[in-house]
Every structure is written in C-alpha cells, then in structure tokens.
N, CA, C and O atoms as a Maestro MAE file, in Angstrom:
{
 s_m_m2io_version
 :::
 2.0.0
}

f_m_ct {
 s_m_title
 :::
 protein
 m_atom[308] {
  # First column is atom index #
  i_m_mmod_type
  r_m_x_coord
  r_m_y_coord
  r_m_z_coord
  i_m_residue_number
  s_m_chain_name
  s_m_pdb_residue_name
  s_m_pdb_atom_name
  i_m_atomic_number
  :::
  1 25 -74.761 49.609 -53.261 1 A "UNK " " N  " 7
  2 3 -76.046 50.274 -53.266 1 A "UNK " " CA " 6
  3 2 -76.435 50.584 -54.704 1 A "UNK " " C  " 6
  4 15 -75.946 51.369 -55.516 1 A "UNK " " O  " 8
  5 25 -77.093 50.041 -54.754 2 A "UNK " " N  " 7
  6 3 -78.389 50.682 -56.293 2 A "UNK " " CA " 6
  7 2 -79.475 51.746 -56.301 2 A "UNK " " C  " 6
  8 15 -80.419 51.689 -55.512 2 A "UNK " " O  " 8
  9 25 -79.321 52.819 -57.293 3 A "UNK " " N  " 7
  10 3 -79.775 53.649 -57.041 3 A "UNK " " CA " 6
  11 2 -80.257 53.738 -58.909 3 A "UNK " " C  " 6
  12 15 -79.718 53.308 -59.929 3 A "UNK " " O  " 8
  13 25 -81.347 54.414 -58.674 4 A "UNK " " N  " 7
  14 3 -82.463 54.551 -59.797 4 A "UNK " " CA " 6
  15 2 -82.805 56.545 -59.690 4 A "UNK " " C  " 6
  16 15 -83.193 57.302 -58.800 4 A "UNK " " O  " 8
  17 25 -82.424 56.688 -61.023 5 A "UNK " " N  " 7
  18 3 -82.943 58.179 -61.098 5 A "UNK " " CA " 6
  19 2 -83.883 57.971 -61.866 5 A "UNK " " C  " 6
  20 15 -83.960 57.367 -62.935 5 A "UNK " " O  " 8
  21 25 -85.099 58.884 -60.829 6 A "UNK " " N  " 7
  22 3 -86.782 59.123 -61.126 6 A "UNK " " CA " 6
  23 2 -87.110 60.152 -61.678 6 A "UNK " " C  " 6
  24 15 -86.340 61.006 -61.239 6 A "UNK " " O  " 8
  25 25 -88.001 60.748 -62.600 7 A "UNK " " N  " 7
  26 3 -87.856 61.740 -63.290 7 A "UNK " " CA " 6
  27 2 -89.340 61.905 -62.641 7 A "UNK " " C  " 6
  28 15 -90.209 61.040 -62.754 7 A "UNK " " O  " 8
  29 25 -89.517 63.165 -61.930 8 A "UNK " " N  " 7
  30 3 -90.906 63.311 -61.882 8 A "UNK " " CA " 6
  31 2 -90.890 65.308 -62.068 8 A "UNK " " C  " 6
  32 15 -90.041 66.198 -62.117 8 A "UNK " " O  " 8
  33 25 -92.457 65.179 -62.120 9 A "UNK " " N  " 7
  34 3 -93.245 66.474 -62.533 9 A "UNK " " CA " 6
  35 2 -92.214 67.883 -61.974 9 A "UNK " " C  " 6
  36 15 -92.193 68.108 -60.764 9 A "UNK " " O  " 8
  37 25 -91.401 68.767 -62.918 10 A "UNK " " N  " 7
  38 3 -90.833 69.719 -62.154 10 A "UNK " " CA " 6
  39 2 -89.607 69.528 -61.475 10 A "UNK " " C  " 6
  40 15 -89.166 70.269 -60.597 10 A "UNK " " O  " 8
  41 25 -88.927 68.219 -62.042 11 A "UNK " " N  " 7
  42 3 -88.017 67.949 -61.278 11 A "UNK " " CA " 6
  43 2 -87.227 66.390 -61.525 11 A "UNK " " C  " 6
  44 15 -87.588 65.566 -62.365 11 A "UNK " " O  " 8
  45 25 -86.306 66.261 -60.766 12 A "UNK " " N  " 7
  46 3 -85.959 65.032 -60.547 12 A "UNK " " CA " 6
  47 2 -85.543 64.358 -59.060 12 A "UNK " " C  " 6
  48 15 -85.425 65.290 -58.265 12 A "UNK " " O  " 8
  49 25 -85.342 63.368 -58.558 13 A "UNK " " N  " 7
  50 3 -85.460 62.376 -57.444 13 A "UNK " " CA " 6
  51 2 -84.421 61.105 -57.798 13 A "UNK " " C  " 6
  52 15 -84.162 60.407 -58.778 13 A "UNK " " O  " 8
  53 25 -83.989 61.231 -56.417 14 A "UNK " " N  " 7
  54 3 -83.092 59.923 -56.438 14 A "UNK " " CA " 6
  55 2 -84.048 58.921 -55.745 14 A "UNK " " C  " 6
  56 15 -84.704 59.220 -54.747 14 A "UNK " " O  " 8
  57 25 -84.071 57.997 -56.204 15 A "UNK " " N  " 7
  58 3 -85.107 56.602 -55.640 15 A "UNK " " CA " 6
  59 2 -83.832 55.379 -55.240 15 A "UNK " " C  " 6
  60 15 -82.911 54.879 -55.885 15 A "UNK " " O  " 8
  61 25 -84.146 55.286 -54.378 16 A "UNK " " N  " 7
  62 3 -83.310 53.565 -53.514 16 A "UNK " " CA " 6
  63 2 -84.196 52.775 -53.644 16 A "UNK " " C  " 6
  64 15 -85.260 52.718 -53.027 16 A "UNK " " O  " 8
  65 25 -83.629 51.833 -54.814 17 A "UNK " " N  " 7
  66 3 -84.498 51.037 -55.389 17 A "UNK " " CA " 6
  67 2 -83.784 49.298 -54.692 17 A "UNK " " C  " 6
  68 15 -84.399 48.234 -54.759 17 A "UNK " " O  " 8
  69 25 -82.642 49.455 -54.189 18 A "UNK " " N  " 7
  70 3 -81.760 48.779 -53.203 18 A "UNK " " CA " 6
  71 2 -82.924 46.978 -52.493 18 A "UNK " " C  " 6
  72 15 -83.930 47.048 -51.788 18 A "UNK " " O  " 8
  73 25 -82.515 46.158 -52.825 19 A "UNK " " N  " 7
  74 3 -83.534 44.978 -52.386 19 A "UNK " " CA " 6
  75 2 -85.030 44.644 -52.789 19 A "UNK " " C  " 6
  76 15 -85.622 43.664 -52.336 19 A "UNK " " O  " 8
  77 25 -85.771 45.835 -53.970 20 A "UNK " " N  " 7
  78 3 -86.630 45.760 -54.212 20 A "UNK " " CA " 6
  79 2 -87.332 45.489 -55.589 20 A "UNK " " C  " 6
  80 15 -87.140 46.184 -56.587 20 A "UNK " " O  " 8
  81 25 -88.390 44.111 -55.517 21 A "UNK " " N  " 7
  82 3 -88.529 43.811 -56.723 21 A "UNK " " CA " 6
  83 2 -90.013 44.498 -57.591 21 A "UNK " " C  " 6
  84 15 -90.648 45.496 -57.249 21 A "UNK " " O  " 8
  85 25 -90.234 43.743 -58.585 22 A "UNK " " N  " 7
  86 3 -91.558 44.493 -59.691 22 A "UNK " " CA " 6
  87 2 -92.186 43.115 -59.862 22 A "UNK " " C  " 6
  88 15 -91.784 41.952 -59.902 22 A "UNK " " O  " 8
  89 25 -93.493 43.840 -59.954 23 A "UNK " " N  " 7
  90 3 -94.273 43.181 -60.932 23 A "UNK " " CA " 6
  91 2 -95.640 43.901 -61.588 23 A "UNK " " C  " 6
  92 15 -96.131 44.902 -61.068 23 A "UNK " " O  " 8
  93 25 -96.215 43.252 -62.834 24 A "UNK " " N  " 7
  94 3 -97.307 44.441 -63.184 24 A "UNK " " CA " 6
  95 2 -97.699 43.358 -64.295 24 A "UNK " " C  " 6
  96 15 -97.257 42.224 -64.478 24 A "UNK " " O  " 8
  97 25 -98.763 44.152 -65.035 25 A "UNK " " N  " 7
  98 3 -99.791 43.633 -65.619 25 A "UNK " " CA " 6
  99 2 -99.246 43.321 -67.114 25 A "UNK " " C  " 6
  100 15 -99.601 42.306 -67.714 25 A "UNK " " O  " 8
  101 25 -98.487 44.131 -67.585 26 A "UNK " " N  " 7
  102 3 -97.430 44.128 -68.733 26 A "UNK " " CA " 6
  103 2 -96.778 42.655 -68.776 26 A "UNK " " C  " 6
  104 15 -96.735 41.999 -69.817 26 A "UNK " " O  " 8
  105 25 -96.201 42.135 -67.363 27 A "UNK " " N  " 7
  106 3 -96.034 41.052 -67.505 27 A "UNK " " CA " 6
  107 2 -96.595 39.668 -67.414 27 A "UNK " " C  " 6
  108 15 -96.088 38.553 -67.298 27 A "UNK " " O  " 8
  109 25 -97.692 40.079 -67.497 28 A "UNK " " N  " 7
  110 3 -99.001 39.004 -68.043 28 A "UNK " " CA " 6
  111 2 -99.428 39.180 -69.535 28 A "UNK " " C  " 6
  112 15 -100.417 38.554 -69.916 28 A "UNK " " O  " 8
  113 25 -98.670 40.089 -70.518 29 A "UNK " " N  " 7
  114 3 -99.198 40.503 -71.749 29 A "UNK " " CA " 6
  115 2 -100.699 41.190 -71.714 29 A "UNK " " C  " 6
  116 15 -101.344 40.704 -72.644 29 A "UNK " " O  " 8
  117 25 -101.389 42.030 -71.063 30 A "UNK " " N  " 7
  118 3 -102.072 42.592 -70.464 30 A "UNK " " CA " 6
  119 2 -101.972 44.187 -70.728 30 A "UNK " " C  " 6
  120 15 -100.944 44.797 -70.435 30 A "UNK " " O  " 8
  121 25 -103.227 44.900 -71.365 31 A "UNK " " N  " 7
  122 3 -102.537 46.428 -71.547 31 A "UNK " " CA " 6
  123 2 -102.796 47.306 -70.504 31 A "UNK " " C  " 6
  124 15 -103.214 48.403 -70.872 31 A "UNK " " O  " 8
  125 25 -102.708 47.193 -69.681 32 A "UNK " " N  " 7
  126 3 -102.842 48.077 -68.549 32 A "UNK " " CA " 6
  127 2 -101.631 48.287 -67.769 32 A "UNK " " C  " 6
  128 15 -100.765 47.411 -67.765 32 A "UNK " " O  " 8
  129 25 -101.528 49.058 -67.295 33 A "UNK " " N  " 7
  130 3 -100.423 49.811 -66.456 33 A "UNK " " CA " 6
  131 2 -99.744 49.997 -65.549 33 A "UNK " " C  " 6
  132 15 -98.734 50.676 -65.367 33 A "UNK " " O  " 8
  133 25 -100.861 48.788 -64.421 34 A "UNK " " N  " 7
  134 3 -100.437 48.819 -62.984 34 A "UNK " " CA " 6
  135 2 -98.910 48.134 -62.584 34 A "UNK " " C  " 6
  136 15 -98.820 46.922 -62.782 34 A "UNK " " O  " 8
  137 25 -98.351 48.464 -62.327 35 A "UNK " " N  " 7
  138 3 -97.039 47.851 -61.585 35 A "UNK " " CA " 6
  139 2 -96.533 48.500 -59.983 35 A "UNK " " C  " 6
  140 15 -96.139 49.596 -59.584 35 A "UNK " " O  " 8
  141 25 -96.767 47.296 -59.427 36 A "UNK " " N  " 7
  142 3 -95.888 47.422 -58.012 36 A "UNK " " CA " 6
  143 2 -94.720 46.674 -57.682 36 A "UNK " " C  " 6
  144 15 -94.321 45.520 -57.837 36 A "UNK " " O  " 8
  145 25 -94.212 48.002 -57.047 37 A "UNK " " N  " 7
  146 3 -92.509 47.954 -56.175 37 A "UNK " " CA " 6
  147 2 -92.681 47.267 -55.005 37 A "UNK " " C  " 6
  148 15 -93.740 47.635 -54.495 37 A "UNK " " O  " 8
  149 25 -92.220 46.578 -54.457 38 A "UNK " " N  " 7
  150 3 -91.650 46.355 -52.688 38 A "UNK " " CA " 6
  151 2 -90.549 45.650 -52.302 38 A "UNK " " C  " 6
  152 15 -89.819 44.989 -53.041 38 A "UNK " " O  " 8
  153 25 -90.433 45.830 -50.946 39 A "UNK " " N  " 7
  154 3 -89.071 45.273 -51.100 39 A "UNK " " CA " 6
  155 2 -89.578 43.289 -50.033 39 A "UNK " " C  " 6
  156 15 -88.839 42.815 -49.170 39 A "UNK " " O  " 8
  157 25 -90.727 42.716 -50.432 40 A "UNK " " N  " 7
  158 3 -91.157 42.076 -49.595 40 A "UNK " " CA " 6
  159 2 -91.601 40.956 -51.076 40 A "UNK " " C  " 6
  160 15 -91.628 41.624 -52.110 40 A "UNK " " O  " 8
  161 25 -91.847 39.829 -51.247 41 A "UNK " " N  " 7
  162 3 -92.592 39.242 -52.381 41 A "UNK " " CA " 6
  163 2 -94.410 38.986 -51.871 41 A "UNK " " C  " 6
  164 15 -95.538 38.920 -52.359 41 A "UNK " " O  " 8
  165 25 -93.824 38.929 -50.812 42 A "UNK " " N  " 7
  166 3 -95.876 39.158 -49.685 42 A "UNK " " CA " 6
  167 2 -96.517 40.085 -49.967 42 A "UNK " " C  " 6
  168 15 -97.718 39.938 -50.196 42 A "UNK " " O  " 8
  169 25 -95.844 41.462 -50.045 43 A "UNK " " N  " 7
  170 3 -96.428 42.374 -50.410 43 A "UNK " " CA " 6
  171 2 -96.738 42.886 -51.654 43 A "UNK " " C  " 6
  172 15 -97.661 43.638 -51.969 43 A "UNK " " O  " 8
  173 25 -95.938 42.437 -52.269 44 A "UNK " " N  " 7
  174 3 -96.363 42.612 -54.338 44 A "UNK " " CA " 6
  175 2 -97.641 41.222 -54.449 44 A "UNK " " C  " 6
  176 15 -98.723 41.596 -54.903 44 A "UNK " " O  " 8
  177 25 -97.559 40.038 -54.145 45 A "UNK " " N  " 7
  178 3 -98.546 38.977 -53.654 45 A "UNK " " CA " 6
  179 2 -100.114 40.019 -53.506 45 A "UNK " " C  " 6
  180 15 -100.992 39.887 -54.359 45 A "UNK " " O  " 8
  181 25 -100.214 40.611 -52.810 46 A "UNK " " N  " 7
  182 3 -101.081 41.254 -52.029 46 A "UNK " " CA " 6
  183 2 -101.683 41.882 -52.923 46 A "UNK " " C  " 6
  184 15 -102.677 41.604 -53.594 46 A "UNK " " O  " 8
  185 25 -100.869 42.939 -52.882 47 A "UNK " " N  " 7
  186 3 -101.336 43.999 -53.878 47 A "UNK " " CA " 6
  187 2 -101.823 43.778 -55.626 47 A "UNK " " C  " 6
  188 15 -102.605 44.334 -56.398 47 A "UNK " " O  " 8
  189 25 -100.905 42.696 -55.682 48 A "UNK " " N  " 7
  190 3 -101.487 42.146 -57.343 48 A "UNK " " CA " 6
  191 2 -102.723 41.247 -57.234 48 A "UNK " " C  " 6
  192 15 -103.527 41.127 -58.158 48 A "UNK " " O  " 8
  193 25 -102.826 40.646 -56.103 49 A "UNK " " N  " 7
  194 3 -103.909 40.093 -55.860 49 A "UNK " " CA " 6
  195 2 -105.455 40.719 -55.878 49 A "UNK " " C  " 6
  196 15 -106.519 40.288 -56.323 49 A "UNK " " O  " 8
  197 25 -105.063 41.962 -55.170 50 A "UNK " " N  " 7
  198 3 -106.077 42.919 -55.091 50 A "UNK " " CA " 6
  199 2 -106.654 43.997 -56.138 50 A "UNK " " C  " 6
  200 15 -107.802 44.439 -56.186 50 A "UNK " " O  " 8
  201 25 -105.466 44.330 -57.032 51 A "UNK " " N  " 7
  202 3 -105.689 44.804 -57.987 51 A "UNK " " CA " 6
  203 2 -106.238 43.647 -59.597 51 A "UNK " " C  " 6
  204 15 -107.173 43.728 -60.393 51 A "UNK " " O  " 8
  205 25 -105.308 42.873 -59.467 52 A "UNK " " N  " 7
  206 3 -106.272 41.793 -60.194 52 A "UNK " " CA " 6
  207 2 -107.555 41.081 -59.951 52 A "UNK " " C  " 6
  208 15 -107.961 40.255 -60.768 52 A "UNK " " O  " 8
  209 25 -108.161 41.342 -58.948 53 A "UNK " " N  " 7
  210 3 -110.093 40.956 -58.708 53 A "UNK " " CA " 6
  211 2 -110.097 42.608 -58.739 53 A "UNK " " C  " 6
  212 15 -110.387 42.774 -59.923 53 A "UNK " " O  " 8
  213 25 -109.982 43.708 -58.280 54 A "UNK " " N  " 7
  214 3 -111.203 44.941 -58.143 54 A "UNK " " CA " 6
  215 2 -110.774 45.240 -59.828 54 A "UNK " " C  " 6
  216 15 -111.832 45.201 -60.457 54 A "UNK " " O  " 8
  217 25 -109.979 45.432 -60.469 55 A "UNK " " N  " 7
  218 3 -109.517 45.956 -61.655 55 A "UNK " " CA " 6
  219 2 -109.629 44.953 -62.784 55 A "UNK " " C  " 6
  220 15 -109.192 45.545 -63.770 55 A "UNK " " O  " 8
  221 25 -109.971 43.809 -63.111 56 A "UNK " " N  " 7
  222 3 -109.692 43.123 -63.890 56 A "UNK " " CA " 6
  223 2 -110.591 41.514 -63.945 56 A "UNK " " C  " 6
  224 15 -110.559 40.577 -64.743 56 A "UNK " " O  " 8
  225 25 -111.556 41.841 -62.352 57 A "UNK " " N  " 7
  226 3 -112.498 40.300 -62.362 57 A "UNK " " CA " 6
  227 2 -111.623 39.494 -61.776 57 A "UNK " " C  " 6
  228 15 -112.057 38.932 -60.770 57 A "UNK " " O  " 8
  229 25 -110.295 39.204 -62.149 58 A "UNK " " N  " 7
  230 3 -109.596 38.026 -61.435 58 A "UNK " " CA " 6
  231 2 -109.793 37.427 -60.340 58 A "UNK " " C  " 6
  232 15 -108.666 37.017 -60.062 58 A "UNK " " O  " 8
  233 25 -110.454 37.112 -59.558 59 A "UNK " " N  " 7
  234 3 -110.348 36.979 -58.098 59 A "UNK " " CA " 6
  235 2 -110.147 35.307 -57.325 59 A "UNK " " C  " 6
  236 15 -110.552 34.807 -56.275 59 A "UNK " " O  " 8
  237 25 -109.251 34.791 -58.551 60 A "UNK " " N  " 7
  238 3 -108.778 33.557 -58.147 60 A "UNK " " CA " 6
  239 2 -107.497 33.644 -57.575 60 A "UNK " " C  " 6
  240 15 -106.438 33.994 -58.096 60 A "UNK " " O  " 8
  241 25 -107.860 33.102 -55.879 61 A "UNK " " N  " 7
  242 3 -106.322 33.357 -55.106 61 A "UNK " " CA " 6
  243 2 -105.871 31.689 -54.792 61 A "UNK " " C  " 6
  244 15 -105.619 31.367 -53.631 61 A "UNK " " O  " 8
  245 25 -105.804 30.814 -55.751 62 A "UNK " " N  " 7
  246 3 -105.290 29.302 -55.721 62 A "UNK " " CA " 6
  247 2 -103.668 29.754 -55.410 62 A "UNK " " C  " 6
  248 15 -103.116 30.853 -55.368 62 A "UNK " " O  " 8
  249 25 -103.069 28.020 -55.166 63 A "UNK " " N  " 7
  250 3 -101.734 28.177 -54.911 63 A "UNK " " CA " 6
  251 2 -101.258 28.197 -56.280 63 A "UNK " " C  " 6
  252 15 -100.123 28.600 -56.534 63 A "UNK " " O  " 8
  253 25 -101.997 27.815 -57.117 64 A "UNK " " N  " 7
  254 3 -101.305 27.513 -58.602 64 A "UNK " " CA " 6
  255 2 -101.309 29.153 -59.136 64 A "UNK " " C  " 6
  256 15 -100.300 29.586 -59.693 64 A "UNK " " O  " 8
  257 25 -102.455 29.994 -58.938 65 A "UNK " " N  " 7
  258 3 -102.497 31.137 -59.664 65 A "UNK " " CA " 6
  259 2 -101.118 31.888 -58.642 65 A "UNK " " C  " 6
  260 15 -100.338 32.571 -59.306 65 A "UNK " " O  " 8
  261 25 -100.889 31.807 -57.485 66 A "UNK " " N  " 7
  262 3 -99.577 32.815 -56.541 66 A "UNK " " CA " 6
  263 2 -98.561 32.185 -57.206 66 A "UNK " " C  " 6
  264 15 -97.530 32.835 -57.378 66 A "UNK " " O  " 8
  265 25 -98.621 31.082 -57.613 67 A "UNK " " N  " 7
  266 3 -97.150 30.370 -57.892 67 A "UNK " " CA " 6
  267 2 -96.742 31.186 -59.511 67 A "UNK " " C  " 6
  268 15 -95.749 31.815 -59.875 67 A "UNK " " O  " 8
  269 25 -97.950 30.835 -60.159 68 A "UNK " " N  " 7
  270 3 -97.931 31.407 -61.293 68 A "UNK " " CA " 6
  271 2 -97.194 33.423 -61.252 68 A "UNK " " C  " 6
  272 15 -96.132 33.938 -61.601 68 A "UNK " " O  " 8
  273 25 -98.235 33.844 -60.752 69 A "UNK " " N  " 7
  274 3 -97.412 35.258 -60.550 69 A "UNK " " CA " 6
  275 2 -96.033 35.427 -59.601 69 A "UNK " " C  " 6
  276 15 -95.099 36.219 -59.728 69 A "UNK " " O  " 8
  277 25 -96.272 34.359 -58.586 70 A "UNK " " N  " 7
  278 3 -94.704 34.616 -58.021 70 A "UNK " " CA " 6
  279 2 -93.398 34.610 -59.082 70 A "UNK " " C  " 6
  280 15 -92.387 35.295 -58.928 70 A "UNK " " O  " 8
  281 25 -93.642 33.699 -60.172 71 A "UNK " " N  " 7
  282 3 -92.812 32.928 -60.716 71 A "UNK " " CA " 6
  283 2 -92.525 34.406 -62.113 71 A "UNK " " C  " 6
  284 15 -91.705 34.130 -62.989 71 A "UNK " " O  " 8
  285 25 -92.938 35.246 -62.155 72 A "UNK " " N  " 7
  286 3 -92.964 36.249 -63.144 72 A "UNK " " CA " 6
  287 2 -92.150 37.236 -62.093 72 A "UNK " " C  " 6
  288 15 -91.173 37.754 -62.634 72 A "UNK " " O  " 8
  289 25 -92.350 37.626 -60.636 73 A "UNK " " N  " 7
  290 3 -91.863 38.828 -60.518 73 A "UNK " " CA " 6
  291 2 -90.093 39.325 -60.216 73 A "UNK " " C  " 6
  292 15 -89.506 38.563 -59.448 73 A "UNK " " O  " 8
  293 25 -89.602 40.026 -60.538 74 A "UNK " " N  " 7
  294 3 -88.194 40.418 -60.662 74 A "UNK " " CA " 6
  295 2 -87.965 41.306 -59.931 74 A "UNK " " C  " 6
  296 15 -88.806 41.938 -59.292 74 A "UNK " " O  " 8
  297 25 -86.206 41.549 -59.929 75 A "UNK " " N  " 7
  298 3 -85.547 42.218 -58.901 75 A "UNK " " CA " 6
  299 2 -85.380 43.417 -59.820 75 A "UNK " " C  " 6
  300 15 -85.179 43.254 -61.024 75 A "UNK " " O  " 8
  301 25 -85.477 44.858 -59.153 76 A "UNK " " N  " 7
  302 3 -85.069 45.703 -59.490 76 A "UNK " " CA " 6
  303 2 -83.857 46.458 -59.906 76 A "UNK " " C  " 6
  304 15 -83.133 47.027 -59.089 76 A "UNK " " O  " 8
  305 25 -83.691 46.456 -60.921 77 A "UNK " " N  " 7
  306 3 -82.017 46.532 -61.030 77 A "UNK " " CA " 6
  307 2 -81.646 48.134 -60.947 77 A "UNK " " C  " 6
  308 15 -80.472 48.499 -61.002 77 A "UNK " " O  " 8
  :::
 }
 m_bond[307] {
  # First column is bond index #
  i_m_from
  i_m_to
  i_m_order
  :::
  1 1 2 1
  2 2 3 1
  3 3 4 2
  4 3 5 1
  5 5 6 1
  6 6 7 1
  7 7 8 2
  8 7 9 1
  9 9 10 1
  10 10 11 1
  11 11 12 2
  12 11 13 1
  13 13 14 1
  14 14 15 1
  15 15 16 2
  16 15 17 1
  17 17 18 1
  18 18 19 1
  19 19 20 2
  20 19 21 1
  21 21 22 1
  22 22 23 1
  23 23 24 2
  24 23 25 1
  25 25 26 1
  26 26 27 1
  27 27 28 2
  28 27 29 1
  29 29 30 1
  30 30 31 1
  31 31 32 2
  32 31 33 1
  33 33 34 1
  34 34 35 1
  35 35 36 2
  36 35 37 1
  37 37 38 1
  38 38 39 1
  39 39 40 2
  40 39 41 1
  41 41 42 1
  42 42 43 1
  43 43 44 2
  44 43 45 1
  45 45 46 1
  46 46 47 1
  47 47 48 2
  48 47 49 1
  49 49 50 1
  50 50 51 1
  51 51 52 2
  52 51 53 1
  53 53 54 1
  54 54 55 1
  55 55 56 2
  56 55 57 1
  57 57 58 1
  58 58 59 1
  59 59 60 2
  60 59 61 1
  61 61 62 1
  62 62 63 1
  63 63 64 2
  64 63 65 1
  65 65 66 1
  66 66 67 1
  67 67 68 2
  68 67 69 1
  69 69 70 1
  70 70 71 1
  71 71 72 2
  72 71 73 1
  73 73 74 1
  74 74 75 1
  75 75 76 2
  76 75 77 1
  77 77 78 1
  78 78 79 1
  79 79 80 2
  80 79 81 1
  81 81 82 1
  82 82 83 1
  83 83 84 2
  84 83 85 1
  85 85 86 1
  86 86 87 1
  87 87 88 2
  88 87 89 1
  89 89 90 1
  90 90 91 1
  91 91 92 2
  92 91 93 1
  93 93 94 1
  94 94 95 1
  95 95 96 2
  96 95 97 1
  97 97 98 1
  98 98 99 1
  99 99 100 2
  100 99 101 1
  101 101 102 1
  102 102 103 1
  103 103 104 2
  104 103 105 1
  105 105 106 1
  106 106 107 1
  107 107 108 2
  108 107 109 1
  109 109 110 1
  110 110 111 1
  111 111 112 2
  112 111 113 1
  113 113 114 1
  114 114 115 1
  115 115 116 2
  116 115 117 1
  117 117 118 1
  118 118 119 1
  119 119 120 2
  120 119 121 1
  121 121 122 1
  122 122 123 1
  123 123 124 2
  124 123 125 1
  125 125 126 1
  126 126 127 1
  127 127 128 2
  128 127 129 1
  129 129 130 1
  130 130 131 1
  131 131 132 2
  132 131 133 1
  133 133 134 1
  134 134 135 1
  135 135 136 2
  136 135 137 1
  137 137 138 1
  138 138 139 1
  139 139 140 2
  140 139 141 1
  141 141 142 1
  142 142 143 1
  143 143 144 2
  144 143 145 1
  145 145 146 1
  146 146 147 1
  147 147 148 2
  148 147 149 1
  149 149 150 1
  150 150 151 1
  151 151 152 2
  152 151 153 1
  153 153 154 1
  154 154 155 1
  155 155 156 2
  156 155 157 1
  157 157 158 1
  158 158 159 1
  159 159 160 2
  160 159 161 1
  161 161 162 1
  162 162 163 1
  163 163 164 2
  164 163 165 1
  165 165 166 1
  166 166 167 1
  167 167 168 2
  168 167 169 1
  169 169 170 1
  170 170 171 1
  171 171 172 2
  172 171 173 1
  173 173 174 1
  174 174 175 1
  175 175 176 2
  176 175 177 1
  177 177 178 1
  178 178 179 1
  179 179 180 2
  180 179 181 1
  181 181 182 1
  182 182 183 1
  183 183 184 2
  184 183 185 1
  185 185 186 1
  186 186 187 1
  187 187 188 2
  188 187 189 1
  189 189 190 1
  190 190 191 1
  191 191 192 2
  192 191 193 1
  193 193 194 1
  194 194 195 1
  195 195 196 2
  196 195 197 1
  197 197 198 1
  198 198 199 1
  199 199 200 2
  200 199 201 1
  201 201 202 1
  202 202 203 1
  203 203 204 2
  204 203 205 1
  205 205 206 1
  206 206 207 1
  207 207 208 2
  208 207 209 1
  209 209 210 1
  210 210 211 1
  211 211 212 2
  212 211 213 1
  213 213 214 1
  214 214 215 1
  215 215 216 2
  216 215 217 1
  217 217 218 1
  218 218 219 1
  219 219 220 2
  220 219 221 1
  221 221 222 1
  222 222 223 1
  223 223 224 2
  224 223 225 1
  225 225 226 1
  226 226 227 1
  227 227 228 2
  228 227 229 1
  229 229 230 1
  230 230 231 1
  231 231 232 2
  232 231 233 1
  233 233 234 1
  234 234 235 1
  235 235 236 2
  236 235 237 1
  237 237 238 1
  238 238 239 1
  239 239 240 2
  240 239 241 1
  241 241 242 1
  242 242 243 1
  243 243 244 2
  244 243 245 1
  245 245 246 1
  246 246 247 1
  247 247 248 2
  248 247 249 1
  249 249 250 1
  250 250 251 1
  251 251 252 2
  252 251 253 1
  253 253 254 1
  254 254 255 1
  255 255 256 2
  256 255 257 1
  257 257 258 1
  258 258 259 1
  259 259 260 2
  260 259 261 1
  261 261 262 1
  262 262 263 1
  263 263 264 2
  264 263 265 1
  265 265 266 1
  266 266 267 1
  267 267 268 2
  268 267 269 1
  269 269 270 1
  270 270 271 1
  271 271 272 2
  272 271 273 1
  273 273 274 1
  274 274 275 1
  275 275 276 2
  276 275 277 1
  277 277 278 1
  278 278 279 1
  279 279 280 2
  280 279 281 1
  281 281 282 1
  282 282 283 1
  283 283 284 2
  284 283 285 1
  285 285 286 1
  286 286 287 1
  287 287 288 2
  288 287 289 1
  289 289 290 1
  290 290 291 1
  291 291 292 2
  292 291 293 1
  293 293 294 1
  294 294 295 1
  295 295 296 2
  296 295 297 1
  297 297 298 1
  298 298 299 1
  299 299 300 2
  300 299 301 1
  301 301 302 1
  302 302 303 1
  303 303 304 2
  304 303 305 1
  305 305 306 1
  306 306 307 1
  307 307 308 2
  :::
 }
}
C-alpha cells in the first residue's frame, strides 16, 4: 500500500493514493495549475478533456490529440 501525506489548511491527512494516476497542464509546458487524480485513465481522459475546451479553447477530442495526452499521464507514486 502507498500512502501520500497531504498537508492541508489547519492540519494534516493521510491520502491513499494506492492505483492512482496524474495528469495536468504543467505537463503540456502550460502555466496553469489544473491537475487531476483518478484511479481510472477514462476518467483523467474526461476531465482533461473538459477542462482543456472550457479553460483553455482546446476543444479538439481526435484520437491523435487522447493518444497524445494519454501518452503523458503517470502513476502516482
């Protein structure tokens, strides 16, 4: 089991970060901030999809552009 200590407001949190990968805008060389967790690659798919057209204009969902971001996102260590 993998476990990630979270530092939040007032406190701290243990996070089970256990099967779940990243991806975000950082790893497009991109200065913005957004990054999502899941433990699914459909669901980071989704969500970067969505945040790249409302946040950023992107709104090209080709197989070449999913392949392209699939091919960037990582496992959480």
């Amino acid at each position: 089991m993998i476990t990630l200590k979270v530092k939040m407001k007032g406190g701290s949190a243990m996070a089970d970060t256990k099967g779940e990968m990243e991806l975000g805008c950082k790893d497009f060389k991109q200065s913005c901030d957004f990054t999502v967790r899941a433990k699914s690659e459909g669901e980071i798919l989704d969500k970067c999809r969505i945040h790249a057209c409302s946040a950023h204009g992107k709104c090209d969902d080709s197989a070449e552009t999913r392949e392209k971001v699939r091919s960037r996102i990582r496992e959480v260590l």
